[in-house]
N, CA and C of each residue as an Amber inpcrd file, in Angstrom:
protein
   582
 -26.7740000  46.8600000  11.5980000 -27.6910000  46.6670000  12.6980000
 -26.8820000  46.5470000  13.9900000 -27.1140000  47.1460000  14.9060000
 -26.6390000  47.5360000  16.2280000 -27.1500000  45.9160000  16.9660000
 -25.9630000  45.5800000  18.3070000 -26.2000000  44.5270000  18.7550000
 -26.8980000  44.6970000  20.1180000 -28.1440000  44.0850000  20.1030000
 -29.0060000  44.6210000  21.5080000 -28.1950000  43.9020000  22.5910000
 -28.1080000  44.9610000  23.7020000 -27.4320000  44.4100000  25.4880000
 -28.1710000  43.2230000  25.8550000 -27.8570000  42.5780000  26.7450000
 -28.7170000  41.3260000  26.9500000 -29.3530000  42.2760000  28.4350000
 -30.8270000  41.4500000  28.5010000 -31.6770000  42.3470000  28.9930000
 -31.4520000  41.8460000  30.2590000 -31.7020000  42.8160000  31.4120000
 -31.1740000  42.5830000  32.9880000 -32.2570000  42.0270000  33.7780000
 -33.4680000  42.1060000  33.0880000 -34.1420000  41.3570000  34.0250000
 -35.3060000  40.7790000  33.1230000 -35.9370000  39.2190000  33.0790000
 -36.7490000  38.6960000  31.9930000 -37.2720000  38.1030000  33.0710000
 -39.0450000  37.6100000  32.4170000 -39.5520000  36.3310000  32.8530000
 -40.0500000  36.0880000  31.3760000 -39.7580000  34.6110000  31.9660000
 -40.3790000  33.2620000  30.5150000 -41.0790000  32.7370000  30.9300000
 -42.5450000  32.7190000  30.7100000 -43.5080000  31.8500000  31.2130000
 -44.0280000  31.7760000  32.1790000 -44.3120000  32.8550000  33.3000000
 -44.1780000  33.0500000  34.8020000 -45.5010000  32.8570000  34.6450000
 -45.4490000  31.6080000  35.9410000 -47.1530000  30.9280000  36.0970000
 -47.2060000  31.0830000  37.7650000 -48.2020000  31.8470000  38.3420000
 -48.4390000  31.2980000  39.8590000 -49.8140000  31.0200000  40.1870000
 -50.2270000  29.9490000  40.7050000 -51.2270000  29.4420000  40.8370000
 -51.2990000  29.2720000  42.8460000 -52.0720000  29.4830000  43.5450000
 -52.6660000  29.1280000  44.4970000 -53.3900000  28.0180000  44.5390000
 -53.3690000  26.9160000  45.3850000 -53.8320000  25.5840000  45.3610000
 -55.1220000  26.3900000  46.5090000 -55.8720000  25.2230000  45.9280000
 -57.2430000  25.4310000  46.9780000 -57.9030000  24.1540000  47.6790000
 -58.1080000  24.3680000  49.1780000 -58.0970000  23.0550000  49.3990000
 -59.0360000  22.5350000  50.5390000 -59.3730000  21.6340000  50.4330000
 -60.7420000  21.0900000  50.8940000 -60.0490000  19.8470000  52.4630000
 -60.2340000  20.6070000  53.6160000 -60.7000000  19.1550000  54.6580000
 -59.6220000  19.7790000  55.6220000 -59.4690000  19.8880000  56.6230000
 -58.6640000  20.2370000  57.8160000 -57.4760000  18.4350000  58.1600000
 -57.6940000  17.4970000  58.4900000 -56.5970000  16.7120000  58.8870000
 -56.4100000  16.1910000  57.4730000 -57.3950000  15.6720000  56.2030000
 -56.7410000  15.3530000  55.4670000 -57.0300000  16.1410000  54.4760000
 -56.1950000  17.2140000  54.0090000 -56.0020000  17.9770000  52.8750000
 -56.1800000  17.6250000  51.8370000 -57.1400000  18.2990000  50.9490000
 -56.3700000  17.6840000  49.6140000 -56.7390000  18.5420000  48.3910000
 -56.2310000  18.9660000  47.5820000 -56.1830000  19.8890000  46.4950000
 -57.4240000  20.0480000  45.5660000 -58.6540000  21.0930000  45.4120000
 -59.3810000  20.9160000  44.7330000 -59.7220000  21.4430000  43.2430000
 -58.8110000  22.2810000  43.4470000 -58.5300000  23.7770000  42.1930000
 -57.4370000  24.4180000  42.6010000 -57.3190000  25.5360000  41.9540000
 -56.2820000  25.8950000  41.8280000 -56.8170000  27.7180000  41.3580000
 -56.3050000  29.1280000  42.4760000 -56.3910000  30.1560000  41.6150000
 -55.3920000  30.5930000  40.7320000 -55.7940000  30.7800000  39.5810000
 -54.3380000  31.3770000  38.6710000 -54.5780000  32.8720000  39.0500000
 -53.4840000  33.3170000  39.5820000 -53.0880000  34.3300000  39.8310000
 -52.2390000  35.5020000  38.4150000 -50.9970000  34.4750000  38.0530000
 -50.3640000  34.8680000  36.8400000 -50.0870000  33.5600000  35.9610000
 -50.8680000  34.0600000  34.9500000 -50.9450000  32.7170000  33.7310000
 -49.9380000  32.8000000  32.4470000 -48.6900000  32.8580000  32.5990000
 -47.9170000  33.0830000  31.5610000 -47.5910000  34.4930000  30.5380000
 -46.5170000  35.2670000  32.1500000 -46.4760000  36.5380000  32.0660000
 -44.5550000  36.1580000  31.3360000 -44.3920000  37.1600000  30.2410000
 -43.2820000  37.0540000  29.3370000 -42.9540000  38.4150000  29.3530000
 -41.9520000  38.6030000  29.5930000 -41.1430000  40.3640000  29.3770000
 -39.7850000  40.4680000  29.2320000 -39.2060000  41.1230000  28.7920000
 -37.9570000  41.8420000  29.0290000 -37.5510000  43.2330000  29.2910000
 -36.7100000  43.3480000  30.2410000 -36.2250000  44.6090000  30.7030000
 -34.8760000  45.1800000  30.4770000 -34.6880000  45.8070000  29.6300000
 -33.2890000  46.3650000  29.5190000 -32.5220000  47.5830000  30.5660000
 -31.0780000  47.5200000  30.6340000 -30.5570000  48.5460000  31.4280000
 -31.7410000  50.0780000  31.1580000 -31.9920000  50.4930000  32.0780000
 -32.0320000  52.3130000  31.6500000 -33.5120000  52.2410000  31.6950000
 -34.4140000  50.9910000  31.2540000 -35.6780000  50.8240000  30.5550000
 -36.5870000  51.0720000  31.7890000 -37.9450000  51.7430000  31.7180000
 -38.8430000  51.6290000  32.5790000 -40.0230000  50.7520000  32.0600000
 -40.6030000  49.3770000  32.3380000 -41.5490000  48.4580000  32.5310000
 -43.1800000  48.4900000  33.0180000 -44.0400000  49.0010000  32.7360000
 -45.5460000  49.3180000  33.6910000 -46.3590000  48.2840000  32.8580000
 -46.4350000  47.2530000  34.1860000 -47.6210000  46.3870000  34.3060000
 -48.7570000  47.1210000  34.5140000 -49.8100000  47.2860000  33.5310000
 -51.5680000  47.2890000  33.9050000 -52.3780000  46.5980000  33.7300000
 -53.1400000  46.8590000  34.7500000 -54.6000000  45.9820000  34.5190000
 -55.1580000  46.3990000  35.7680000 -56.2760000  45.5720000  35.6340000
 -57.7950000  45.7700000  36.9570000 -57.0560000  45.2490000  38.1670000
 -57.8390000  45.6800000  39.4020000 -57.9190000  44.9220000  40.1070000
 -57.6370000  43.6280000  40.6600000 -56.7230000  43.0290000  40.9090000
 -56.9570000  41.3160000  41.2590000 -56.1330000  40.6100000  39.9040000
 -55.7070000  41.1510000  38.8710000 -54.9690000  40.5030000  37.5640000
 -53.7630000  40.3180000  37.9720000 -53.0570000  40.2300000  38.6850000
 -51.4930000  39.3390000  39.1930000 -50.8730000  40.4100000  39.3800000
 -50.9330000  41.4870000  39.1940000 -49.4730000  42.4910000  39.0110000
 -49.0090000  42.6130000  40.0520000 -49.3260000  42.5490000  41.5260000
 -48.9780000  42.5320000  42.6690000 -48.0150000  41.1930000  42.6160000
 -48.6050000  39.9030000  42.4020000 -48.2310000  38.7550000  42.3640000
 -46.8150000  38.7630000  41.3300000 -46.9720000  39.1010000  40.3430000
 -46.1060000  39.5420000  39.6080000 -44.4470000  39.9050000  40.0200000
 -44.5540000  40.7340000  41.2550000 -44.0090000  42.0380000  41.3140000
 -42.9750000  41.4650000  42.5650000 -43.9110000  39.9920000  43.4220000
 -43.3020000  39.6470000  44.6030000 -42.4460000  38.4420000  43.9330000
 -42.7060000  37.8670000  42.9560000 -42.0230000  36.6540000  42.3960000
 -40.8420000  37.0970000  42.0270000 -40.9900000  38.5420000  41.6080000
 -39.1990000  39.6430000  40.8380000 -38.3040000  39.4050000  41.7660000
 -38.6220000  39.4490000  42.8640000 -38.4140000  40.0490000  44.0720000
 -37.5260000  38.8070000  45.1150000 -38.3350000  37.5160000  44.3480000
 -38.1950000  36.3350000  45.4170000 -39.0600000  36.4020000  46.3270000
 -40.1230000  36.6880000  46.3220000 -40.9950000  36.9760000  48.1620000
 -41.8890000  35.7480000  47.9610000 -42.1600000  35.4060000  46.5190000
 -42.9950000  33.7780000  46.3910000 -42.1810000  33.4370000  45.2260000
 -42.2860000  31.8320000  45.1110000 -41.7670000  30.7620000  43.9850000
 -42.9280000  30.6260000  43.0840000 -42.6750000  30.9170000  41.7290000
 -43.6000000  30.8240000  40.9840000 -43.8530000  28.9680000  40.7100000
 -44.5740000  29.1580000  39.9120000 -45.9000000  27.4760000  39.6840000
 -44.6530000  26.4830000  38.4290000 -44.2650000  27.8160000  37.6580000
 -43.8080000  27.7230000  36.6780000 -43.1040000  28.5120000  35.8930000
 -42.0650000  28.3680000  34.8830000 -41.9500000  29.8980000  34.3210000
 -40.3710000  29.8160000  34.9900000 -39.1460000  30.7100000  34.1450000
 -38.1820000  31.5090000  34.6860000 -37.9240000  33.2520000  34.8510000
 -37.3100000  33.5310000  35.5050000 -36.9700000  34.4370000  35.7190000
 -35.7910000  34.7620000  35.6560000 -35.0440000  35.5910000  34.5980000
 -33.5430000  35.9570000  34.5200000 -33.4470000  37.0440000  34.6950000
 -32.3910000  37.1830000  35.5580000 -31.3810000  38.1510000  36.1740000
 -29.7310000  38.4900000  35.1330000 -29.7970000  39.2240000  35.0860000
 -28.4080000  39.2990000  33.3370000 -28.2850000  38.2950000  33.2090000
 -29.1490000  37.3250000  32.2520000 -28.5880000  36.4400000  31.6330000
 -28.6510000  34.9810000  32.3060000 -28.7870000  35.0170000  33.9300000
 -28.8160000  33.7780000  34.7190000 -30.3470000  33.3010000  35.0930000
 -30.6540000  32.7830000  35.0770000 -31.6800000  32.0730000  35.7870000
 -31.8260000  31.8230000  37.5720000 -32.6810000  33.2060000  37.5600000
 -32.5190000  33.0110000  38.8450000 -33.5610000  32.7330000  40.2050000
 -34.4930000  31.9190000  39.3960000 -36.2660000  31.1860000  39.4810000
 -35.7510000  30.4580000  40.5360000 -34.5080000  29.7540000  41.1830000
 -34.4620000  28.8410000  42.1570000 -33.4670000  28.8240000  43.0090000
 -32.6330000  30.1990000  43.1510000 -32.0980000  30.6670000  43.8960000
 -32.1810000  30.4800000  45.2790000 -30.8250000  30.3740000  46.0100000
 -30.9300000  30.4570000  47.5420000 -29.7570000  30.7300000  48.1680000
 -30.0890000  31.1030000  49.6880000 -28.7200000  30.9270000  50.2350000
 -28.2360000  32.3480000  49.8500000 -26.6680000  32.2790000  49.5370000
 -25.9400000  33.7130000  49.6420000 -26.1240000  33.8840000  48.1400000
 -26.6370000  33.4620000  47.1180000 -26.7250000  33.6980000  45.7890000
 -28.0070000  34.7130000  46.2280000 -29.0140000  34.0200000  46.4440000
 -30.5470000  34.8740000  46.5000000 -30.2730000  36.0870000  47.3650000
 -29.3640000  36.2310000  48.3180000 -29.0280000  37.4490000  49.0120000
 -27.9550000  38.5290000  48.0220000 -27.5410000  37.9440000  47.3010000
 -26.2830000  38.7760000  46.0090000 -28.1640000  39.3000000  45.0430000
 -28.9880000  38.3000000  44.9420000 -30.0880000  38.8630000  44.1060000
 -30.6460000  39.7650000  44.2820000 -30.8410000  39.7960000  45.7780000
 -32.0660000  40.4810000  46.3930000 -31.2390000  42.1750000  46.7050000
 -30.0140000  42.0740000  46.2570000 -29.2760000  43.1610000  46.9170000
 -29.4190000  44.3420000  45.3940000 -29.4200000  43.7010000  44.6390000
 -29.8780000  43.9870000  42.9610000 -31.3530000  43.9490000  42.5820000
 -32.1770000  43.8320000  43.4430000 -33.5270000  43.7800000  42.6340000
 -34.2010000  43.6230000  44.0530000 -34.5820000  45.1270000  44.2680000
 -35.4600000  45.6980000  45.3230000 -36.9020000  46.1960000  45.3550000
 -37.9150000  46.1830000  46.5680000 -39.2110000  46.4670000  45.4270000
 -39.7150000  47.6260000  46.5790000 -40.3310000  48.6450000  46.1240000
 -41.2420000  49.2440000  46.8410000 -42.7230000  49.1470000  46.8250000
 -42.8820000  48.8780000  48.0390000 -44.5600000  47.8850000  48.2050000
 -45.6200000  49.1610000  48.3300000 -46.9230000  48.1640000  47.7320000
 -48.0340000  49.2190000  47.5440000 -48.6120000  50.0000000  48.7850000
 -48.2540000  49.0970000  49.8510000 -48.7500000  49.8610000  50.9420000
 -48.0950000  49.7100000  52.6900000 -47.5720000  51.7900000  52.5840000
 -46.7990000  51.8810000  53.0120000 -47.2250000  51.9850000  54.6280000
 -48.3950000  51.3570000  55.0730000 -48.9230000  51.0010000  55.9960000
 -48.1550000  50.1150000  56.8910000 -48.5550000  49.1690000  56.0160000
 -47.6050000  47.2890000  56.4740000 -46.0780000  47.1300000  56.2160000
 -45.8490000  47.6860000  55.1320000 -44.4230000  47.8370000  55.0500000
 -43.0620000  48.1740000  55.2120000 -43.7320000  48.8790000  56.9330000
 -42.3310000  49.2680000  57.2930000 -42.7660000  49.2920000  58.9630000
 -41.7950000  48.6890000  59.4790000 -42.0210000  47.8630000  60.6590000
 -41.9450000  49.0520000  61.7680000 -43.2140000  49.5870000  62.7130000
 -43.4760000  50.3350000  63.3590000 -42.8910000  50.5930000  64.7650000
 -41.7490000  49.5710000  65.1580000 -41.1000000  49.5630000  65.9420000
 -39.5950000  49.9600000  65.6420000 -39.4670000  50.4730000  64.4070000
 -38.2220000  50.9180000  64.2880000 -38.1260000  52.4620000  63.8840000
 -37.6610000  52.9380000  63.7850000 -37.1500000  54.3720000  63.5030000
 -37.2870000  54.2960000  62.3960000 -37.2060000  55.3530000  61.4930000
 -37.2800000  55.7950000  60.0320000 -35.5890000  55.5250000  59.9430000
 -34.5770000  56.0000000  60.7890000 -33.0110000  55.6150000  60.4710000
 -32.9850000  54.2790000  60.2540000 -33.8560000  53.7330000  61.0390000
 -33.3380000  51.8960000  61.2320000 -33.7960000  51.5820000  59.6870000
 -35.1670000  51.7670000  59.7250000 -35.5330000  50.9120000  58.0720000
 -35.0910000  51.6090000  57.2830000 -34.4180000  52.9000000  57.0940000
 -34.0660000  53.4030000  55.8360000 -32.1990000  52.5930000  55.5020000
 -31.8750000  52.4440000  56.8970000 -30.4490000  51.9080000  57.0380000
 -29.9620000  50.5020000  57.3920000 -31.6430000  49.8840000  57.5550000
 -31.2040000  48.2250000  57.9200000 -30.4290000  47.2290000  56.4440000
 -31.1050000  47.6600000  55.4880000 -30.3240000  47.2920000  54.2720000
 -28.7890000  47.2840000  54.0900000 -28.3060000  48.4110000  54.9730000
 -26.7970000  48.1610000  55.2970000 -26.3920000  46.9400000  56.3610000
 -27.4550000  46.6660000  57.2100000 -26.6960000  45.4820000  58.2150000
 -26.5480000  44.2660000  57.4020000 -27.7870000  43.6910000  56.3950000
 -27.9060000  42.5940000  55.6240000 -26.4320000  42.8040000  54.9590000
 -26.3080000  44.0610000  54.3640000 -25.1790000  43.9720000  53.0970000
 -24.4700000  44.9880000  53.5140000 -23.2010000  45.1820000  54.7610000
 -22.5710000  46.0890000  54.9180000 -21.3890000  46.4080000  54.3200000
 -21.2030000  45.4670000  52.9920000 -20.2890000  46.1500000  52.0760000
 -20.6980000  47.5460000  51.4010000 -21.8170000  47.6730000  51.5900000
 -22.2790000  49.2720000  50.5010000 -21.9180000  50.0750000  51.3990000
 -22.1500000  50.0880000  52.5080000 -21.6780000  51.3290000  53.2490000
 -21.5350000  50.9050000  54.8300000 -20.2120000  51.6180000  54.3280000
 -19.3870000  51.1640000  56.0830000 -19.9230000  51.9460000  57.1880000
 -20.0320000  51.3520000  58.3030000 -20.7170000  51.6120000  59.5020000
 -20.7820000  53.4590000  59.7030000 -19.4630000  53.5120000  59.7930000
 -18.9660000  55.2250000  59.9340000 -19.7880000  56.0490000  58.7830000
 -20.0530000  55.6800000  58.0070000 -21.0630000  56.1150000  56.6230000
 -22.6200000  56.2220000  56.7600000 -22.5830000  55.0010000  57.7110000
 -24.7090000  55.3760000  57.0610000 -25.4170000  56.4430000  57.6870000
 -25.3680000  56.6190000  58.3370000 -25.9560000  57.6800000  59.3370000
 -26.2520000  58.8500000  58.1370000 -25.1490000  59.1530000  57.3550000
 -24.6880000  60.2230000  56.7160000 -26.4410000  59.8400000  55.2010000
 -25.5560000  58.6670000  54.8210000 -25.9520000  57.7060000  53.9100000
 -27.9630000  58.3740000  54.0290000 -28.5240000  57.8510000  55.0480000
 -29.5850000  57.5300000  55.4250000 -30.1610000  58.8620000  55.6910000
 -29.3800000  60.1740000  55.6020000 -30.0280000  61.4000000  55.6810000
 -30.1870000  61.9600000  53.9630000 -28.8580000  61.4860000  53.4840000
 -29.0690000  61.9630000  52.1610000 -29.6750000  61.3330000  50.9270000
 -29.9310000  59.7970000  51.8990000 -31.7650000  59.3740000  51.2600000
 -33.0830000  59.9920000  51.4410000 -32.4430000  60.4080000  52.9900000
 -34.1320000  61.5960000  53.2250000 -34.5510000  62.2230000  52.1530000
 -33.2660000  63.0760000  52.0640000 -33.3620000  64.4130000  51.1410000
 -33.5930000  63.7830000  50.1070000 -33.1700000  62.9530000  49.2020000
 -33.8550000  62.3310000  47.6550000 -35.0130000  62.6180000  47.7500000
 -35.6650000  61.6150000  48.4930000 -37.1630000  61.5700000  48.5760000
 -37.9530000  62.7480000  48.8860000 -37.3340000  63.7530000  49.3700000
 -37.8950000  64.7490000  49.9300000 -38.3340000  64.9390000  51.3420000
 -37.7400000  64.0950000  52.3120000 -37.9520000  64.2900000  53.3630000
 -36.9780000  65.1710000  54.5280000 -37.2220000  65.6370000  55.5550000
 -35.9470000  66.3030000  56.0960000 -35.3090000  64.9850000  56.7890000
 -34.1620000  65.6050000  56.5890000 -32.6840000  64.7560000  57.2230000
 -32.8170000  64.3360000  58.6390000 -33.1870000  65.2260000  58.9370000
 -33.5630000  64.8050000  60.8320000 -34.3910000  64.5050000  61.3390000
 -35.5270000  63.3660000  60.5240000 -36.3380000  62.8630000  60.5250000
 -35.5730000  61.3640000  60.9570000 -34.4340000  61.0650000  61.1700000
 -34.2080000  59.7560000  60.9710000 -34.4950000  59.1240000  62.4240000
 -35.2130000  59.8170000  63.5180000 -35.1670000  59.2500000  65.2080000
 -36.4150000  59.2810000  65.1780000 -37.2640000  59.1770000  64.0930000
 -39.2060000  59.4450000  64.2170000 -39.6390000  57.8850000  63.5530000
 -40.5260000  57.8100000  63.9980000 -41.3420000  55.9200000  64.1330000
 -42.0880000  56.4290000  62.7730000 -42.8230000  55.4390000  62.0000000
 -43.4380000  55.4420000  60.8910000 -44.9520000  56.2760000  61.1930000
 -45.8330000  55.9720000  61.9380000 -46.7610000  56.3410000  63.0740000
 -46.6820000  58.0570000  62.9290000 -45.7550000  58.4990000  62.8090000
 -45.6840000  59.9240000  63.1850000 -45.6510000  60.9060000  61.7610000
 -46.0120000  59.6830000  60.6930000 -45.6310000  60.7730000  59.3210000
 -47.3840000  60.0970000  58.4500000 -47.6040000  61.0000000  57.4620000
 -48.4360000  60.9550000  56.6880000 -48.3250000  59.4630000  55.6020000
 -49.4780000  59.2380000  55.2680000 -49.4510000  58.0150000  53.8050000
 -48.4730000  58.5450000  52.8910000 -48.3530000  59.7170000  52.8680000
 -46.8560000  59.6760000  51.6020000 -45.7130000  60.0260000  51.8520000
 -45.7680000  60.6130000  53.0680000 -44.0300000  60.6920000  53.3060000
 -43.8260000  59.0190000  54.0950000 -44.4710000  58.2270000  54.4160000
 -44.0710000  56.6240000  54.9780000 -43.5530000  56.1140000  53.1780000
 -44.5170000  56.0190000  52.3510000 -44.1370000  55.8200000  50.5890000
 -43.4110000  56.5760000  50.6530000 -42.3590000  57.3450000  50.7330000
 -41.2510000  57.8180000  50.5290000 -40.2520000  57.2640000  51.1020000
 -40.2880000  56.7690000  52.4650000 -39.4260000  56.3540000  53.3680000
 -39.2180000  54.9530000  52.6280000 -40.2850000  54.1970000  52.1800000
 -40.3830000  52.7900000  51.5940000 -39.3650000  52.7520000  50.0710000
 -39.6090000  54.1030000  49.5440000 -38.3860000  54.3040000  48.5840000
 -37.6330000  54.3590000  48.9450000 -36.9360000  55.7640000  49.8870000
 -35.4700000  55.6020000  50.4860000 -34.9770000  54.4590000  50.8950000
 -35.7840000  53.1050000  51.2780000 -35.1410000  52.0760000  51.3000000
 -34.6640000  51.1950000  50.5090000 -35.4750000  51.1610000  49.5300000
 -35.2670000  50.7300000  48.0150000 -34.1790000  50.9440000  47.2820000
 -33.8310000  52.2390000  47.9420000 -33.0520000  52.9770000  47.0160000
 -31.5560000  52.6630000  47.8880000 -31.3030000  52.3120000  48.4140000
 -30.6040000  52.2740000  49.7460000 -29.0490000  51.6450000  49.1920000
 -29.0970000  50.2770000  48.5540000 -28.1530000  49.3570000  48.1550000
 -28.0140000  49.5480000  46.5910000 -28.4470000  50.6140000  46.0340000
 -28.5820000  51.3170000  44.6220000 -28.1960000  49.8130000  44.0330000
 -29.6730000  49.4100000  43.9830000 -29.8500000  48.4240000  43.0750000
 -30.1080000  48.7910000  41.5130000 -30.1290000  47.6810000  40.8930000
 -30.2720000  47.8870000  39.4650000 -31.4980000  47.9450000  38.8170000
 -32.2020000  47.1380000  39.7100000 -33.7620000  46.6290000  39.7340000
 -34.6650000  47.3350000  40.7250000 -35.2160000  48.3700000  40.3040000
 -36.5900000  48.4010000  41.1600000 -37.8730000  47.9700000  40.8840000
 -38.4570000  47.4860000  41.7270000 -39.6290000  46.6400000  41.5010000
 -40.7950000  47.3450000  42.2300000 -41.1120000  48.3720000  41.6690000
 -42.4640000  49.4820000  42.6750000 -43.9520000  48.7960000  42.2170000
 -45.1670000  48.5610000  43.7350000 -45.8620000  47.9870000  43.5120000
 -46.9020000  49.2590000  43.7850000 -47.3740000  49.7730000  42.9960000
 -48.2010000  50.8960000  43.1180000 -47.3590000  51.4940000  43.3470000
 -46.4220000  52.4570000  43.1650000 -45.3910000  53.6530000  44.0670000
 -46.0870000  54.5990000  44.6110000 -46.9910000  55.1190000  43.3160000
 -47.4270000  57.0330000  44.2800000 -49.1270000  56.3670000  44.2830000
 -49.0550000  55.4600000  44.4260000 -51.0970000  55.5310000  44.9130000
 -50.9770000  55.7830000  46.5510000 -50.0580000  56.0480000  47.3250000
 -50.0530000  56.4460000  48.5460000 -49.6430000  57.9780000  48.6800000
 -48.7090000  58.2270000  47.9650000 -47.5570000  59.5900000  47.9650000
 -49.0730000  61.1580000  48.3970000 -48.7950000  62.0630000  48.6010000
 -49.6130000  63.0530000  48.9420000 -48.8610000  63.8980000  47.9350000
 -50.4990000  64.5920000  47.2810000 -50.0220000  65.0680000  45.9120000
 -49.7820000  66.6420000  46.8710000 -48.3760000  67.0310000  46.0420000
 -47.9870000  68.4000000  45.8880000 -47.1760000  68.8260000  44.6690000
């Protein structure tokens, strides 16, 4: 019997609940929405993962907790092997550089005051060990082209492209710090079919 890799990305028990709450000066807790009620997985190198369900069943919620974007209720989350449910500081930035997500909607998700170069290449300012200054420019065209976009698109605002070439741009960013982890929240329910 062959010895299984230890899996690169798990949750144990992942609970998130929304508190609900009653009174403006004095607050106070009346319920609670469960959002995700004790979601369990493992992900191995190479492996592809698809959460389904309806409408409103956590997978969004799911998808931002991978991510770090909320603290779950309850529950861990491992990263090879570490526990990395309470992360911060320059650890959660070593995380976040490994486990990237592309969001469902590529509307909100990419900040309309910047260039398609800037957000496809801001991932290098956070972490400019992946690619040295003299590099991205280069870097950030031959993400275009992955995705399928042209290269000399990188001086055009989000505003100026269709619902699926912006979901493309939201990948090329994803894809940017060639993480290990992608975390896509809807990917192609935006993309324009061809």
């Amino acid at each position: 019997m062959a010895a299984t890799a230890e899996p690169v990305l798990e949750a144990r028990g992942l609970v998130k609940h929304y508190p609900l709450t009653r009174g403006i000066v004095l607050r106070r807790q009346i319920g609670a929405v469960k959002a995700v009620d004790g979601v369990d997985f493992s992900l191995g190198r190479g492996e592809t993962l698809g959460i389904v369900g309806e409408s409103g069943c956590g997978k969004s919620t799911v998808a931002k907790l991978l991510c770090h974007l909320e603290r779950p209720t309850e529950g861990e989350i491992r990263f090879r092997g570490e526990d990395i449910t309470g992360v911060s500081g320059r650890r959660l930035k070593e995380v976040r550089r490994n486990i990237q997500m592309v969001f469902q909607d590529p509307y909100t998700s990419l900040n309309p005051r910047m260039t398609v170069g800037d957000i496809v290449g801001e991932p290098y300012e956070i972490h400019p060990e992946v690619a040295p200054k003299g590099e991205r420019r280069r870097r950030v065209q031959e993400l275009l082209e992955v995705v399928g976009l042209d290269p000399e698109f990188l001086n055009r605002y989000p505003h100026q492209f269709s619902g699926g070439q912006r979901q493309r741009i939201g990948i090329a960013r994803a894809l940017a710090l060639r993480p290990e982890v992608i975390v896509a929240d809807e990917p192609v329910s935006a993309l324009d079919v061809s």
